[in-house]
N, C-alpha and C positions, 0 to 999 in steps of 0.2 A: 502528737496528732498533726498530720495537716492541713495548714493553713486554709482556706475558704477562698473562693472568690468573691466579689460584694459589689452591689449597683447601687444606685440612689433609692429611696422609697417610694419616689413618685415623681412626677414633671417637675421643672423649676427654672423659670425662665426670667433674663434680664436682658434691660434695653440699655444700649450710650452709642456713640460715636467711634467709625475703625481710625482708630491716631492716624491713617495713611491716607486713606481714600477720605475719609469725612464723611461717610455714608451712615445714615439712623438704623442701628441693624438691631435685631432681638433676636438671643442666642436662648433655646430651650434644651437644658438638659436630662435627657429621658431614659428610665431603666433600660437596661437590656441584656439579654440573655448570657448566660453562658459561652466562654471565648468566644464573646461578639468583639471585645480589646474596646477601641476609641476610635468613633465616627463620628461623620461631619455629613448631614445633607444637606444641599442648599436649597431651598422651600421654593425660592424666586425661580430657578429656573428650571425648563422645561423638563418633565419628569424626576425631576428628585432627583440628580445624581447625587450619588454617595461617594462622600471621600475617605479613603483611610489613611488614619494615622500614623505610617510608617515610615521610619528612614528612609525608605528606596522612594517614596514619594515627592520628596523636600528636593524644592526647584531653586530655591531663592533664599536667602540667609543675609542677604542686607538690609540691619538693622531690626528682621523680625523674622521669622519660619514661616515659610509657605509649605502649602504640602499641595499637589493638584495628581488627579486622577483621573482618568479619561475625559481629561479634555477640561475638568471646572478645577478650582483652585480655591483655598481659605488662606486667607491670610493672618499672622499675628496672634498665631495657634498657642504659645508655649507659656502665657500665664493660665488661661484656662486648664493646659494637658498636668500642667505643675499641682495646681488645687487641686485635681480628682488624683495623681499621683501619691502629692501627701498627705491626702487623707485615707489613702487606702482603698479608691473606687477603681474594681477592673473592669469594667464594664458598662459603656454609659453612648450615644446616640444625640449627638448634637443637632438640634434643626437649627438651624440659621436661614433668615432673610437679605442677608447680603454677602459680600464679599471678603469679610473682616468681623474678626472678634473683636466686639468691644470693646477701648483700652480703657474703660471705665476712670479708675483714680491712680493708674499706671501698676498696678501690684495685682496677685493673686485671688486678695483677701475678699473682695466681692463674690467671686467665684465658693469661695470655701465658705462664707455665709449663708449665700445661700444651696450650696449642697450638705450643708447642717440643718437649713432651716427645715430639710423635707427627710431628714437621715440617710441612712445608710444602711443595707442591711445584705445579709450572705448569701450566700447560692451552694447549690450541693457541689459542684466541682469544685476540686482544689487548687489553688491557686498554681499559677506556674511560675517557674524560678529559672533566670539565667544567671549559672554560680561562676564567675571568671576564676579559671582553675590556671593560668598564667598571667603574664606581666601582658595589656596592651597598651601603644603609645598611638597619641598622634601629635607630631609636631609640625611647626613653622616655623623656622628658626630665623628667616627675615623677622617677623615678626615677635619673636620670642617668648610665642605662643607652644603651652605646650600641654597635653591631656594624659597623663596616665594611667592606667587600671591596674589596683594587682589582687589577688586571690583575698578571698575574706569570706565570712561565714555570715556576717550580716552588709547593713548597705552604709556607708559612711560617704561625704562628699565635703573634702578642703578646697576653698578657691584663695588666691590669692591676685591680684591686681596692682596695677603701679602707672599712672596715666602719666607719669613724670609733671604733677601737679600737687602744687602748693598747698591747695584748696584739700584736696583728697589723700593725695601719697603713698606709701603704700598701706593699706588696709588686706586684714583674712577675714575670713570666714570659715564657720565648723560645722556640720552637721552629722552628731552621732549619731543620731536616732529620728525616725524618719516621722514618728511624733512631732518632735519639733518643730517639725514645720510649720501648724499651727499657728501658733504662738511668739517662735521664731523669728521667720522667714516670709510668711505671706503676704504680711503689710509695707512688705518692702518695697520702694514704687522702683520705676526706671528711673535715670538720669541722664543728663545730658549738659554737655559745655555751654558756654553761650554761644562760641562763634559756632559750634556748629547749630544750635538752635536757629542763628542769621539766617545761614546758608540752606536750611532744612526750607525755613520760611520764605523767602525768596523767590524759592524752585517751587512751591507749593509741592512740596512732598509731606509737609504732616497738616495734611486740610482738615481732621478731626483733633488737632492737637491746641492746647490751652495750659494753663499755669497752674491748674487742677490735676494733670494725672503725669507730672515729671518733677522731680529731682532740678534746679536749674543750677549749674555750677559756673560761676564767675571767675573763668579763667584770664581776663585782663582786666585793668583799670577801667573805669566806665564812669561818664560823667551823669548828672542828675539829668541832663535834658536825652540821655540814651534811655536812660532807666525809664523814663516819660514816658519817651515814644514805645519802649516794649510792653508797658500797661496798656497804651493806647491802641495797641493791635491785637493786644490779649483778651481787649475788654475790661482790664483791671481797674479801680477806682487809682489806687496807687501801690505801687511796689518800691521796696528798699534791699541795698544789700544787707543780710546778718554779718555782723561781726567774724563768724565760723568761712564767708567768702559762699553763701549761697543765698539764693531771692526769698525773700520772709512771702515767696505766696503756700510753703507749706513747710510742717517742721519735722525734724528728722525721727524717724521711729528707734533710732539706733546711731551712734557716732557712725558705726559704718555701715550705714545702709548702703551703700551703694555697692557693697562686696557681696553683701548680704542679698543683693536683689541679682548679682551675677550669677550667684549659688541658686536663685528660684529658677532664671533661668537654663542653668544647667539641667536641672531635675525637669524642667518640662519638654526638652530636647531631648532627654534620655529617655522619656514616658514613649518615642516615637521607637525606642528597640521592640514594644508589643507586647512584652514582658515587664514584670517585674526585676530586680537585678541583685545580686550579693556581690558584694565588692566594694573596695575601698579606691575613689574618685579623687584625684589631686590634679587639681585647673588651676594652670598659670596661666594669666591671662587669656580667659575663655572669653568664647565672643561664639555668635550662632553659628558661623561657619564650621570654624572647630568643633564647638556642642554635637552639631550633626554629623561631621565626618567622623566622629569616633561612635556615635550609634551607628552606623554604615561599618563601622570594620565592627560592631558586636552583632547587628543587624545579620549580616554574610553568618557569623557563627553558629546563631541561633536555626536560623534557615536550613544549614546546615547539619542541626541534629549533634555540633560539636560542642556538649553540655557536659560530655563524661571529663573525668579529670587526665590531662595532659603529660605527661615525665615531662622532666628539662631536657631542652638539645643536652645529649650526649655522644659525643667520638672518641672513643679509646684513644685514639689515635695522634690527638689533638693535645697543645703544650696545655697543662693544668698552668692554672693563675697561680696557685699556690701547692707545690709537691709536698710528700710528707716531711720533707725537713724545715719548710716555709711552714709549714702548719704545728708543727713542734715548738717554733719560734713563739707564737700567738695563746695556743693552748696551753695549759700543763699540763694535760693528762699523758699517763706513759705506760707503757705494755704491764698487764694487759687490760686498759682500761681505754685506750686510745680508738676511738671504731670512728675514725674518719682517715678515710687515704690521701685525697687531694680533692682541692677545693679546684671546679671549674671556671666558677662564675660571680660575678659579687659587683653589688653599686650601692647603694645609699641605704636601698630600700630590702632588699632580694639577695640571697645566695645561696649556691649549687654546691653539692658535693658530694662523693661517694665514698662509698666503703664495700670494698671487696670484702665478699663473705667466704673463709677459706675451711676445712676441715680441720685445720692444725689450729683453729681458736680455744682456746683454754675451757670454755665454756660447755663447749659440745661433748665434753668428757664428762658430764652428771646430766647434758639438757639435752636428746635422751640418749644414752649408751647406744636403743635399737633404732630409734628415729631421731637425727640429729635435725634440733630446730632451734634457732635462735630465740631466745627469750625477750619476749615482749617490752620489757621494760629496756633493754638492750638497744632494742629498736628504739623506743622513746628516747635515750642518752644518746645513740647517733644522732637524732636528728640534731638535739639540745645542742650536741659538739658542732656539727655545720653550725647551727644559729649563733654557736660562741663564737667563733671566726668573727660573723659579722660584727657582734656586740664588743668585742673586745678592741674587731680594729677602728670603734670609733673613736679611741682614745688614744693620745703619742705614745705611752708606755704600757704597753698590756701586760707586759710581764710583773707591774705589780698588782695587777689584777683579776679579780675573782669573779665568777658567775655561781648565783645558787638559785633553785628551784623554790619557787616562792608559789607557784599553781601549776597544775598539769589537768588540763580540760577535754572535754569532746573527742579523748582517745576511740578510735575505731582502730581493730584488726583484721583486715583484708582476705590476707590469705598467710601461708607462712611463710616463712625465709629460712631457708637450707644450703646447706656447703656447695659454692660453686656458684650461687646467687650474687648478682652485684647489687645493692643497693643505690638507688638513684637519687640523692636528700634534696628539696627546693624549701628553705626556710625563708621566708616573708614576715618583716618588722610590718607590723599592724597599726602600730602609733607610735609617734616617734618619741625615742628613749629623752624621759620627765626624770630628775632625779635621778635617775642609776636606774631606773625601773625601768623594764622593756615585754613589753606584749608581742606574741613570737603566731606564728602557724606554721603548722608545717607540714608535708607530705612525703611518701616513701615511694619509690614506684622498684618492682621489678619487670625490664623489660617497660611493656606499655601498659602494665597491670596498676591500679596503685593499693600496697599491704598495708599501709599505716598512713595514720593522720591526727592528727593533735593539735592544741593548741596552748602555749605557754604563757608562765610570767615569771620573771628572773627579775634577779638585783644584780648589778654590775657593782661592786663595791673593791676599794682597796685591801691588798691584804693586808694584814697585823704587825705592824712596824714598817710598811713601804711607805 
């Protein structure tokens, strides 16, 4: 059955400080209807303007997410968008009295109390879904930032970060299941360096900001009479460094909170594609900018109605990465059991391949004499065969290795596949191969059609004496 759409059960509103401006705002958040998505009106000024919560809105990306719409703007949007995100709310109507979302205790987790404390409850539409049926990227390669999406039947989001610090280093984060977040992920605050903390304070750029709602990371040596003066501006009685290389003015929910609070705001930059989303999310050092330009390249698709599933670039015409005698090398299977021709395409994660579907296949002489159609499970071992390419060439020597079918899931049959048909295979690694074990998806397309589609799990193991 599908899914539901769901608002909060009633009003619920909280008050603090926007970390930027410094301004006392109270932010109420209010049911509402049916593909109303995520709104922002601001109470304070003349007539209510309403802001929506969309990528093509987001002006600003330093340091926090703005969104502005004819003309008013919210600032410091994406721990709030994140809480009603992972809890599962599509529909909700924010009144605000200023300028800025309150950065409360820097994390989510205020927001998801109290849109717990009043529930959550469903609506007769069904939810919407944006399914990424190919690979999207967005990179910075100054920056060695990089975002990419690939096909997946539910929502998964890996961050990884590396601030080339002592203190931090590199740190991941995993979100299988968008439950988690909960429990998780939402108590995870922001963080911040010291020197940049200095230089923040200085410029009076965080006039709502205090030693209550950040992470503070002690990237140089620092004498006791600096430590002083940063209580003495903070308000603090006294602060010390912890041992771990941050300010004992709070304690960590997590060794790696700070991966872990990249990953919340990833999820609430993504809340601005307006949908929900299926796919599997891998952030290399994400940061808002990034966050939002890759909801803008899903954003465009959504807008666009391009939700059906995609084939892979293919050109006849074009040199294959691997022809069938490159593919012989990797595989063992061999006539008549072999239904991959040449492999197009392939990286880490993702690979393309076809198999020309001919009259003269051995098969089509019982499957049917009058109606020749490839047999289903035929179709499922092609795809198997492209995804063994990939799984095999993770290893230096393939040839002493074996693939065997350990699950076969979520098969769907399209349409059929008959003599003269090319088949078009995109197999996509879903998590990366644990032990020998590899979770596979995968899709068929003829033409722009797509016939089949499934989803794996295989053992990569040595053969018996190799």
């Amino acid at each position: 059955m599908a899914e539901k759409q769901r608002t909060v059960a009633k009003p619920v509103s909280l008050k603090g400080k926007g970390l930027h401006s410094g301004v006392e705002v109270e932010v109420t958040i209010n049911p509402a209807a049916e593909n109303h998505g995520y709104q922002f009106k601001r109470t304070d000024l003349e007539g209510g303007p309403v802001i929506r919560a969309l990528a093509e809105y987001v002006k600003i990306t330093e340091r926090s997410t703005t969104i502005v719409d004819k003309g008013a703007s919210i600032t410091t949007v994406e721990h709030l968008l994140a809480a009603l995100y992972g809890l599962g709310v599509d529909n909700a109507l924010m009144e605000i009295n200023g300028p800025e979302v309150p950065i409360i205790d820097g994390s989510a987790k205020p927001f998801v109390e109290a849109i717990l404390s009043v529930g959550i409850v469903e609506q007769e539409a069904d939810r919407q879904y944006f399914q990424l049926r190919e690979k999207y990227e967005y990179r910075d390669n100054s920056k060695g930032i990089e975002i990419i999406g690939y096909p997946d039947d539910d929502f998964f989001v890996d961050v990884h970060i590396d601030y080339d610090s002592k203190v931090i280093g590199h740190q991941y984060a995993s979100l299988k299941d968008i439950r988690e977040f909960e429990t998780g992920f939402s108590a995870c605050r922001t963080f911040v360096f010291l020197h940049e903390l200095e230089f923040l304070q200085k410029n009076n750029l965080i006039k709502g900001g205090d030693l209550d709602n950040a992470i503070v990371i002690m990237d140089r040596p620092v004498s006791q009479e600096e430590i002083d003066r940063l209580a003495k501006l903070f308000n603090k009685p006294s602060i010390k460094v912890k041992p771990e290389g941050i300010l004992n003015n709070v304690d960590l929910a997590f060794s790696n909170e700070p991966a872990r609070h990249k990953l919340l705001d990833v999820i609430g930059d993504l809340a601005l594609c307006g949908v929900r989303l299926k796919g599997r999310i891998i952030a290399n050092k994400p940061g808002h900018n990034a966050n939002v330009e890759f909801a803008k390249m899903l954003r465009k698709q959504i807008k666009a109605g391009h939700n059906k599933p995609l084939p892979p670039a293919y050109d006849p015409d074009a040199t294959p990465l691997f022809d069938i005698n490159q593919v012989q090398k990797i595989l063992p299977h061999r006539n008549p059991f072999l239904l991959v021709d040449k492999i197009m395409y392939m990286d880490e994660w993702v690979v393309t391949g076809v198999k020309n579907v001919t009259m003269n296949e051995a098969f089509f002489v019982g499957h049917f004499p009058e109606e020749p159609i490839m047999p289903g499970v035929l179709q499922i071992e092609a795809l198997a065969q492209v995804g063994g390419v990939l799984l095999l060439s993770s290893v230096p020597d393939p040839e002493n290795y074996l693939l065997y079918f350990m699950r076969i899931d979520t098969v769907r049959f399209k349409r059929k596949v008959v003599p003269g048909d090319t088949l078009n295979i995109r197999m996509i690694l879903t998590e990366p191969i644990k032990r020998g074990i590899a979770l596979c998806r995968g899709e068929g397309f003829v033409g722009e059609q797509l016939v089949i589609e499934a989803s794996f799990m295989a053992q990569l193991a040595k053969k018996p004496g190799a």
